[in-house]
VOMIKE-858296 format. One line per 10 residues: number of its first residue (from 1); their letters; for each residue x, y, z of N, C-alpha, C. Coordinates in steps of 0.02 Angstrom, whole numbers, plus 50000, padded with zeros to 5 digits. Layout:
N
NUM) A) X/Y/Z/X/Y/Z/X/Y/Z ~ ...
// end
This chain:
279
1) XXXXXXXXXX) 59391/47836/50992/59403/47887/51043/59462/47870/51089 ~ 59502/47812/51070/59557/47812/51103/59634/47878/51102 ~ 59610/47924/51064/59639/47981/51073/59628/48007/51143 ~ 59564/48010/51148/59537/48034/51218/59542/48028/51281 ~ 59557/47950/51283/59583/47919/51338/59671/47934/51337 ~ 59696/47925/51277/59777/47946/51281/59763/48010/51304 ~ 59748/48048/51296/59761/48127/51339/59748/48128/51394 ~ 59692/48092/51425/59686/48090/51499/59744/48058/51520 ~ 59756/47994/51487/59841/47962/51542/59889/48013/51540 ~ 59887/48066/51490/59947/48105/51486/59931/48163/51547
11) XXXXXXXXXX) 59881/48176/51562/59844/48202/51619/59881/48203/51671 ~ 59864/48129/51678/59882/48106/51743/59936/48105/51762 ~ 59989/48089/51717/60061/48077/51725/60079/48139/51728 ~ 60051/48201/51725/60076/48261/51714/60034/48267/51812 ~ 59981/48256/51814/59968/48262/51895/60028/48237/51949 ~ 60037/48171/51931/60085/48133/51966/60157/48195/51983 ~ 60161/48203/51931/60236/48239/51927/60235/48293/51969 ~ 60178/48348/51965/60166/48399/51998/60131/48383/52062 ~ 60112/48330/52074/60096/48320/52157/60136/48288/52178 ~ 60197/48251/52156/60255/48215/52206/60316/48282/52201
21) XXXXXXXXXX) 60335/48295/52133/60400/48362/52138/60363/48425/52095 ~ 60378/48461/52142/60351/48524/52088/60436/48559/52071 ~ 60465/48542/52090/60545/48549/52067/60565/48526/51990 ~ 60543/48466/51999/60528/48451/51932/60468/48471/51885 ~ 60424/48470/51897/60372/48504/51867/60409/48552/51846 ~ 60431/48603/51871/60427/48685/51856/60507/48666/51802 ~ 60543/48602/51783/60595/48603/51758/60542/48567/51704 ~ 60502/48527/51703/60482/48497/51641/60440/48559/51590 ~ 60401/48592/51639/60378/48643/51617/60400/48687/51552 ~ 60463/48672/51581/60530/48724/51525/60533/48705/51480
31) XXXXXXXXXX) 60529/48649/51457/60526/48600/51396/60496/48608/51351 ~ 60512/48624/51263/60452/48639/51218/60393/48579/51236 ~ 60348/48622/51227/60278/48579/51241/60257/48533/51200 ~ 60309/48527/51150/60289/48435/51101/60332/48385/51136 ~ 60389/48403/51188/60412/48352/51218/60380/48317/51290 ~ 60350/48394/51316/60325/48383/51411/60288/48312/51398 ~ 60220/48316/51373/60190/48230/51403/60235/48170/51401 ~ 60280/48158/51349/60318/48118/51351/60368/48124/51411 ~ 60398/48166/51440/60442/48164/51506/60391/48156/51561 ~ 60336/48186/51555/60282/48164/51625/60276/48085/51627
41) XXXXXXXXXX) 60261/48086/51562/60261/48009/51574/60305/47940/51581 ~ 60357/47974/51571/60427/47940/51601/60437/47940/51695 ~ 60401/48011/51721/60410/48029/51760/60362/47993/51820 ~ 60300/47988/51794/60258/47959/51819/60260/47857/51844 ~ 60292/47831/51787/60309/47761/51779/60382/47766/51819 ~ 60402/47801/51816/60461/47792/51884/60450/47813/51951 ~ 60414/47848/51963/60364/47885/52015/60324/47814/52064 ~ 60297/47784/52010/60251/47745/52048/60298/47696/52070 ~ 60324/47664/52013/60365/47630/52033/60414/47627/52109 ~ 60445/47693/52124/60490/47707/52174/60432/47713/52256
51) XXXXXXXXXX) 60373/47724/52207/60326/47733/52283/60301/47666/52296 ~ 60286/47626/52253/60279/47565/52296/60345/47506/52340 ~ 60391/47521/52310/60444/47504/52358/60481/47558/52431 ~ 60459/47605/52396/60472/47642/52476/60422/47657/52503 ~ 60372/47674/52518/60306/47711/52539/60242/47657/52555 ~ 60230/47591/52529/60162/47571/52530/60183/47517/52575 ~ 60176/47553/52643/60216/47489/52703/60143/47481/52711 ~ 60135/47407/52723/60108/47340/52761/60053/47327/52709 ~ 60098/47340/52631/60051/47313/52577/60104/47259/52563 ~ 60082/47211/52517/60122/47167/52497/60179/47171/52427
61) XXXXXXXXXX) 60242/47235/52447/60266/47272/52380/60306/47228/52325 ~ 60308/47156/52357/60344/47113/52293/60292/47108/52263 ~ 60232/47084/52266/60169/47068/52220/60151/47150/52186 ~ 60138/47194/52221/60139/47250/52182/60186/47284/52139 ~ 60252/47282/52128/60305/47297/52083/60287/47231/52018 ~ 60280/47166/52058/60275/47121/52007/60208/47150/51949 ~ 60172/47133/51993/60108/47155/51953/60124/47235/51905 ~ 60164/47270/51930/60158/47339/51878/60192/47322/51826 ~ 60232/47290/51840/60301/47267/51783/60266/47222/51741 ~ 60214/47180/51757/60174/47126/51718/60107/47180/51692
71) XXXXXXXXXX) 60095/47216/51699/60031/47247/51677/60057/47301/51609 ~ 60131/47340/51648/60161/47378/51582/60178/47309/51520 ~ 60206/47277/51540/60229/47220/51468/60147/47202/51439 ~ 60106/47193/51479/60038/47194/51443/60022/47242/51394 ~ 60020/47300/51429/60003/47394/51399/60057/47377/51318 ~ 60109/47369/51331/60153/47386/51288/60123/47329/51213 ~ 60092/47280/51240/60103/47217/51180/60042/47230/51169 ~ 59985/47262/51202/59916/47283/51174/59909/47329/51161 ~ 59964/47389/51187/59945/47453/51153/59905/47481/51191 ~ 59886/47467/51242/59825/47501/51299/59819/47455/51359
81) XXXXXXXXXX) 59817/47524/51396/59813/47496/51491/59759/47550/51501 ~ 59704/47523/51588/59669/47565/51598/59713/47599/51642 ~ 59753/47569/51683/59806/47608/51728/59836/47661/51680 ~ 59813/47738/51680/59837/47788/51645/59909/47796/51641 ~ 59944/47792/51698/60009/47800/51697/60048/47748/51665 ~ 60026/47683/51646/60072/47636/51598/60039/47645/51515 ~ 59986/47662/51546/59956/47682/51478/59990/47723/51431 ~ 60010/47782/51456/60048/47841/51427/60138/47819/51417 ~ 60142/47791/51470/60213/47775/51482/60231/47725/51382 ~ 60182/47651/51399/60202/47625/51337/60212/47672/51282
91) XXXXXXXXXX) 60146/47724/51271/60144/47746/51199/60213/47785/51191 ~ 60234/47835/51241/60310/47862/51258/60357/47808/51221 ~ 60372/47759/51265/60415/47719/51238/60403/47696/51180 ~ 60357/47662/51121/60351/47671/51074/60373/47723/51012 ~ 60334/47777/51045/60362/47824/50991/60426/47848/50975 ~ 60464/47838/51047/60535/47852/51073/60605/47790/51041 ~ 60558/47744/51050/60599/47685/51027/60667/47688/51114 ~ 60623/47682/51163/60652/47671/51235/60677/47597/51223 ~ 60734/47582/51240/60750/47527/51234/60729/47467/51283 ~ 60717/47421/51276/60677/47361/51351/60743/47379/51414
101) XXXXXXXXXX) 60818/47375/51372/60849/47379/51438/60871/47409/51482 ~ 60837/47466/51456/60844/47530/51498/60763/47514/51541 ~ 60725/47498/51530/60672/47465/51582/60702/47421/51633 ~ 60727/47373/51622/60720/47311/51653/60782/47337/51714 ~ 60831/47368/51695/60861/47390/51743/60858/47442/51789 ~ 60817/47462/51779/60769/47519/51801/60723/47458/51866 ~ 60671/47418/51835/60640/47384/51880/60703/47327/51928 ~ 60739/47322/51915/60815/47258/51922/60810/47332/52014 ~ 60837/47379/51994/60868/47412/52038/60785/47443/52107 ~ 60735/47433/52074/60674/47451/52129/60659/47398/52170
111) XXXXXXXXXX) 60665/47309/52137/60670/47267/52168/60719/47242/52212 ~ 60786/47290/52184/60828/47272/52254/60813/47302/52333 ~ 60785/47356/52308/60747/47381/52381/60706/47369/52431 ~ 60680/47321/52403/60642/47281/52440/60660/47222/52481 ~ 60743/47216/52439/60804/47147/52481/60847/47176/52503 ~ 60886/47222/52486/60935/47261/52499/60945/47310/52532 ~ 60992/47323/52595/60981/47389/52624/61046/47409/52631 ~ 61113/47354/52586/61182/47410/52617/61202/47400/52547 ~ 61235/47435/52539/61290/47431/52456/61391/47415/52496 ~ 61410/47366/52510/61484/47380/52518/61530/47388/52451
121) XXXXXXXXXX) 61490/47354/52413/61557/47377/52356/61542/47439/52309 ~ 61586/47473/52282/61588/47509/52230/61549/47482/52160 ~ 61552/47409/52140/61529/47396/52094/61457/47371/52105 ~ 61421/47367/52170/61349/47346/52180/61306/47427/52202 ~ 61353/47461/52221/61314/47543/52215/61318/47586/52141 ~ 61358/47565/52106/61361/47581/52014/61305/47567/51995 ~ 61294/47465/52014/61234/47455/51988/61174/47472/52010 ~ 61170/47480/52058/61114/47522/52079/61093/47584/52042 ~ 61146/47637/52059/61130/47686/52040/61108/47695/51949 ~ 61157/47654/51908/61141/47637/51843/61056/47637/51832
131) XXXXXXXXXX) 61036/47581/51882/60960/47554/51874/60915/47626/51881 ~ 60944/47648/51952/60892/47678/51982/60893/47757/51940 ~ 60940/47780/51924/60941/47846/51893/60974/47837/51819 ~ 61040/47821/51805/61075/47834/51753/61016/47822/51695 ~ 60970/47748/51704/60917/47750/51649/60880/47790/51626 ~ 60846/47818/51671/60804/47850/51684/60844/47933/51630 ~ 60908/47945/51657/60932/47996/51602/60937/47971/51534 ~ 60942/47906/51525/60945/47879/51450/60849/47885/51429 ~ 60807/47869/51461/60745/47863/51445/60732/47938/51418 ~ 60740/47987/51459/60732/48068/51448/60780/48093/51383
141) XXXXXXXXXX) 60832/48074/51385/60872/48076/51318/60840/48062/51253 ~ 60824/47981/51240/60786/47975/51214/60725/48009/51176 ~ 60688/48058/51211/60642/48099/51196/60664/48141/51179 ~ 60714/48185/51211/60767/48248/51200/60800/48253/51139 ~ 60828/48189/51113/60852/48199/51030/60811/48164/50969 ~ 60755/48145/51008/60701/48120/50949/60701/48067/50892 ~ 60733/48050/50924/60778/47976/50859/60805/47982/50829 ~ 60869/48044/50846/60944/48061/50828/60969/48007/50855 ~ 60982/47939/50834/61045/47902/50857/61100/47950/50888 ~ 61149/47953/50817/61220/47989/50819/61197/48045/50884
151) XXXXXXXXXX) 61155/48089/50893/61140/48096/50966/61137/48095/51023 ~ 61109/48039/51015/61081/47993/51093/61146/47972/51087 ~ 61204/47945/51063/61264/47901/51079/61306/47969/51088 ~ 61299/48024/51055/61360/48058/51080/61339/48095/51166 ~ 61287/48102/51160/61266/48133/51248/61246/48076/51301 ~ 61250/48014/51280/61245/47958/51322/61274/47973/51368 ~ 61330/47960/51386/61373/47965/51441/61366/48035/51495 ~ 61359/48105/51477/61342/48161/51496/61266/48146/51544 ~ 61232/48121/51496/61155/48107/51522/61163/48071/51591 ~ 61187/48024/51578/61205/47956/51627/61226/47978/51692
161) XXXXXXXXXX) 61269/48045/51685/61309/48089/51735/61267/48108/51777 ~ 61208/48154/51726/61162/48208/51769/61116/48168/51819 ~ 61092/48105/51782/61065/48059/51824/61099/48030/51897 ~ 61162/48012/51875/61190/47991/51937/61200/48056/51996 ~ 61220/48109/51985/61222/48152/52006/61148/48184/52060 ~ 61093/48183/52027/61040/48209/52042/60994/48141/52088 ~ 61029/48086/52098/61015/48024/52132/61053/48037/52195 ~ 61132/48028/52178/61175/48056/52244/61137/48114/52264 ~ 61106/48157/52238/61099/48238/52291/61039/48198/52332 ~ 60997/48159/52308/60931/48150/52355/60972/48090/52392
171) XXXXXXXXXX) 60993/48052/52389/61038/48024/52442/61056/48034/52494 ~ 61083/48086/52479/61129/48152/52534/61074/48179/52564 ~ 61032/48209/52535/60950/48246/52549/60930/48202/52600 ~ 60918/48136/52584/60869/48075/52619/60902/48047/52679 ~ 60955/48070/52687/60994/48033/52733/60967/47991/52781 ~ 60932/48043/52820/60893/48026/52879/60832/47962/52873 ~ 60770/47982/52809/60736/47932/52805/60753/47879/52777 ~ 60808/47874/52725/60826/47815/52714/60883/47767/52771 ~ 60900/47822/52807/60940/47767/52880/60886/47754/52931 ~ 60860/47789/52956/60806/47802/53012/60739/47756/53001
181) XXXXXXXXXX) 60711/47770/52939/60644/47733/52923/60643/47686/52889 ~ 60692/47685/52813/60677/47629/52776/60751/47575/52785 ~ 60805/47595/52813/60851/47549/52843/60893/47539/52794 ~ 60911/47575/52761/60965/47577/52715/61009/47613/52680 ~ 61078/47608/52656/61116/47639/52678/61146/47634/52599 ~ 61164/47694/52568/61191/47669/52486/61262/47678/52481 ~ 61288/47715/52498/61368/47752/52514/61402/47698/52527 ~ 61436/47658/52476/61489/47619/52527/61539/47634/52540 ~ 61552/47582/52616/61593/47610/52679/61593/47667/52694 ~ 61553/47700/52704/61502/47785/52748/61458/47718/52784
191) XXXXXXXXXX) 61468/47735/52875/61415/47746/52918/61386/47778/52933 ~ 61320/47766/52930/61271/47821/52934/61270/47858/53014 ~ 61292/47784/53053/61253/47825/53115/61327/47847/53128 ~ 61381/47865/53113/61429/47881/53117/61455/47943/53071 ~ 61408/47993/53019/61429/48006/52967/61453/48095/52982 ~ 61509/48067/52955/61577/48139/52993/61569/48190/52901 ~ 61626/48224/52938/61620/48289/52874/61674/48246/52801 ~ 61718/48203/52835/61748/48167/52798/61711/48145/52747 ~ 61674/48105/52748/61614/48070/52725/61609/48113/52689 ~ 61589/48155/52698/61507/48216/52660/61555/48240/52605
201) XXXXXXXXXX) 61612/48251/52620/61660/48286/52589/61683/48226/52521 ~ 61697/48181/52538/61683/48146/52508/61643/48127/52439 ~ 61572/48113/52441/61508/48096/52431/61493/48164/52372 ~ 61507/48219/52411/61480/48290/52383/61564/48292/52308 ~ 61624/48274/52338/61668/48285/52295/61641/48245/52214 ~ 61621/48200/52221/61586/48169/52175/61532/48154/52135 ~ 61481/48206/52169/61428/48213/52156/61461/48280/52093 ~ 61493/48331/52134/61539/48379/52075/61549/48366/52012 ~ 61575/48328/52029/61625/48283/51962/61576/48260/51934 ~ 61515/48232/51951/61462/48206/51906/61435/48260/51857
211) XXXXXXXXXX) 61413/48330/51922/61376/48388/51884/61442/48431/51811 ~ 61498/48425/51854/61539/48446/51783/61543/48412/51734 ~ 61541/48359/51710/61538/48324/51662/61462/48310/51625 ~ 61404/48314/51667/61344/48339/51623/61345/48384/51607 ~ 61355/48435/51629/61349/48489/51602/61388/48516/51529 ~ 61419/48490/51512/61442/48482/51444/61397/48443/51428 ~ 61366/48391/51418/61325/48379/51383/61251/48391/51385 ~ 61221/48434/51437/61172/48507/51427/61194/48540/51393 ~ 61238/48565/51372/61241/48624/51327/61264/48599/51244 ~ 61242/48536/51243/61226/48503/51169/61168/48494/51169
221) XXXXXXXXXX) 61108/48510/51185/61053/48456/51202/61034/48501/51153 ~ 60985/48498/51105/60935/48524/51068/60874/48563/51114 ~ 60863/48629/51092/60822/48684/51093/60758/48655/51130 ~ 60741/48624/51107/60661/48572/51124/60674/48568/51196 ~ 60749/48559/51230/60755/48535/51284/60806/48549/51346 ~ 60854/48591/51308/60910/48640/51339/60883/48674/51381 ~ 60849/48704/51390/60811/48753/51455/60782/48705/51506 ~ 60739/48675/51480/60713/48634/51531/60762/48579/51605 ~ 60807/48557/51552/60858/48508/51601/60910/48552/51638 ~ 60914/48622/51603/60968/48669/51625/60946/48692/51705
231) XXXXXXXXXX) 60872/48698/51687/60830/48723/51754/60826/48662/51812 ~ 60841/48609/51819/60834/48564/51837/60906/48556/51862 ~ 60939/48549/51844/61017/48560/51838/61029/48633/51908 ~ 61026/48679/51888/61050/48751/51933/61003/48733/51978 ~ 60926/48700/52007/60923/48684/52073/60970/48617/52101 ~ 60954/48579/52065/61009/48545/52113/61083/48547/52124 ~ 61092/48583/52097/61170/48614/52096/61153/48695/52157 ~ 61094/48709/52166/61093/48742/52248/61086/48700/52302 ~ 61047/48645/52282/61033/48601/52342/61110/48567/52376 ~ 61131/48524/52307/61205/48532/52332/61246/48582/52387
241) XXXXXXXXXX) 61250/48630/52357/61276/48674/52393/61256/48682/52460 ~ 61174/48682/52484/61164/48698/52537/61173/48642/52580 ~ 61174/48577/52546/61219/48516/52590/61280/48519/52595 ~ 61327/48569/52565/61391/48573/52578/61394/48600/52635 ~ 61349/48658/52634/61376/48711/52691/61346/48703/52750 ~ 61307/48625/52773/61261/48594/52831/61305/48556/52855 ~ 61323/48555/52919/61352/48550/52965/61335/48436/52949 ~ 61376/48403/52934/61342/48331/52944/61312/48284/52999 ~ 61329/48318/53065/61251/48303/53094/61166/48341/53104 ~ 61193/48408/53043/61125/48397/53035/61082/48361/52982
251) XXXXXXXXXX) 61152/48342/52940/61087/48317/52872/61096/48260/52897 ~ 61103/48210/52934/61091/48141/52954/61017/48151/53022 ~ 61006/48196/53033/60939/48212/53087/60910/48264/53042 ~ 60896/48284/52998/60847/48329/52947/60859/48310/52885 ~ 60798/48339/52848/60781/48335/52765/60815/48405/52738 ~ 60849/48439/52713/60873/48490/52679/60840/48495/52630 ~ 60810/48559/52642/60754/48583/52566/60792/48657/52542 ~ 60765/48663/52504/60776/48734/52448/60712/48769/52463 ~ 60697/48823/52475/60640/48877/52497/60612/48884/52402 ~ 60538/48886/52421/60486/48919/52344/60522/48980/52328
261) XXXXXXXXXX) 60536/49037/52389/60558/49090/52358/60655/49070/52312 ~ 60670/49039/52342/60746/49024/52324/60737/48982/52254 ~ 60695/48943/52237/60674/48907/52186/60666/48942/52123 ~ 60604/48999/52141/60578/49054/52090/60643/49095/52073 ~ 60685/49124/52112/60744/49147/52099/60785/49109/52055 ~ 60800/49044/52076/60862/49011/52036/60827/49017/51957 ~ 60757/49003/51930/60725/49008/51880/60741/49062/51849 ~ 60730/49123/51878/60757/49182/51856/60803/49175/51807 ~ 60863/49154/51872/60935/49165/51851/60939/49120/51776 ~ 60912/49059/51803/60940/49002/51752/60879/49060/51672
271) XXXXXXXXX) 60830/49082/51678/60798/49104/51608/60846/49167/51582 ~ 60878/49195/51619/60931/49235/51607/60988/49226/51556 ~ 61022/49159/51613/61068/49134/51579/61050/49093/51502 ~ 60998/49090/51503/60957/49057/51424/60979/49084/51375 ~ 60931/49153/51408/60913/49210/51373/60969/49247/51333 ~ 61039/49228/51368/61096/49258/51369/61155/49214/51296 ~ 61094/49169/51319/61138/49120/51274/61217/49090/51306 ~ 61210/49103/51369/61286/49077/51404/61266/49000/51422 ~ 61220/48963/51418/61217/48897/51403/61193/48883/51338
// end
């Protein structure tokens, strides 16, 4: 009956997703339904992960990252965890053939958070961002061309984009709690408590350049998965926008959200544009 128990972890990882982003939810959603548990459960093992280094203050989060990272290498070499969410996560990676080093840099970049609170160089905010997102688009890839090598290597780079891109927007988004509460600052040379339109202008010019260059490689992605990332894609490419047009002392003193009704709309548009076949 270990079927049984695999569907509940897939459960869960599908709970996780829809009680931390329903932004994402409503983009995984889009996804033919032989791919969704496998992205929940990508979603979920990065999820927890990111919540015990930001969120579980006056627990002890080096022993708890350690311990998750030692319990998945368990899951993975036995094939079963009761923790649902590594549970599901290994069998994902298995079937996916996820590579270890797209893990390890993934965990490399959650543990810096816990030491790290400024990036000055260009080449220690790459690596970051690499860890913290770019993988994470290689892990979803992965699933997306199904063990198309020639695939996965020709949309590598595109993927890598959307990731970095959709990291910078919550960046920009987080401003406030990541200067204000958790004390850290990713932008190098941007002061936070200083942060002018220069800056933003900046930050946002590049975040651009990220979304134009995925987006050519969304519109290779295979059927199974073209809608889904596309939808995911046109909100944060509004969210963007509505940090363009926010004045930069307010997104350094507020969270910038996208409204349910503005959400349901962009869905629209983006099933349109599907529908239309213009992606």
């Amino acid at each position: 009956m270990k079927q049984l128990f695999d569907d509940v972890s897939f459960k869960c990882s599908q709970l996780v997703t829809k009680s931390y982003s329903t932004s994402f939810s409503t983009a995984v959603y889009m996804l033919s339904p032989s791919i969704r548990d496998a992205i929940y459960s990508v979603y979920g093992f990065v999820r927890f992960a990111d919540e015990i280094v930001d969120s579980f203050h006056g627990f002890e989060k080096e022993i708890l990252i350690n311990d998750f990272e030692t319990e998945y290498y368990k899951a993975f070499h036995t094939g079963i965890s009761l923790n649902p969410i590594l549970n599901a996560f290994q069998i994902t990676v298995k079937k996916y053939n996820i590579s270890d080093d797209l893990i390890q840099a993934f965990l490399k970049s959650m543990k810096l958070d816990l030491i790290k609170s400024d990036y000055h160089s260009i080449e220690e905010y790459k690596e970051y961002i690499y860890g913290s997102a770019d993988v994470v688009g290689l892990m979803c890839l992965k699933v997306f061309v199904n063990g198309n090598n020639q695939k996965y290597n020709q949309l590598k780079d595109e993927a890598m984009r959307l990731g970095s891109a959709f990291q910078k927007v919550n960046f920009l988004r987080d401003l406030k709690d990541d200067n204000l509460v958790l004390n850290r600052s990713y932008f190098p040379g941007v002061d936070l408590n200083s942060f002018d339109e220069k800056a933003k202008k900046m930050i946002i010019n590049e975040i651009e350049e990220d979304f134009s260059i995925a987006y050519q490689g969304i519109i290779q992605l295979p059927i199974e998965a073209k809608f889904g990332v596309y939808t995911a894609f046109i909100y944060y490419k509004k969210l963007l926008k509505k940090l363009k047009n926010t004045p930069c002392h307010e997104i350094g003193s507020t969270r910038i959200r996208v409204s349910n009704y503005t959400k349901a709309g962009l869905l629209a548009q983006s099933f349109v544009t599907y529908k239309l076949k213009m992606v």
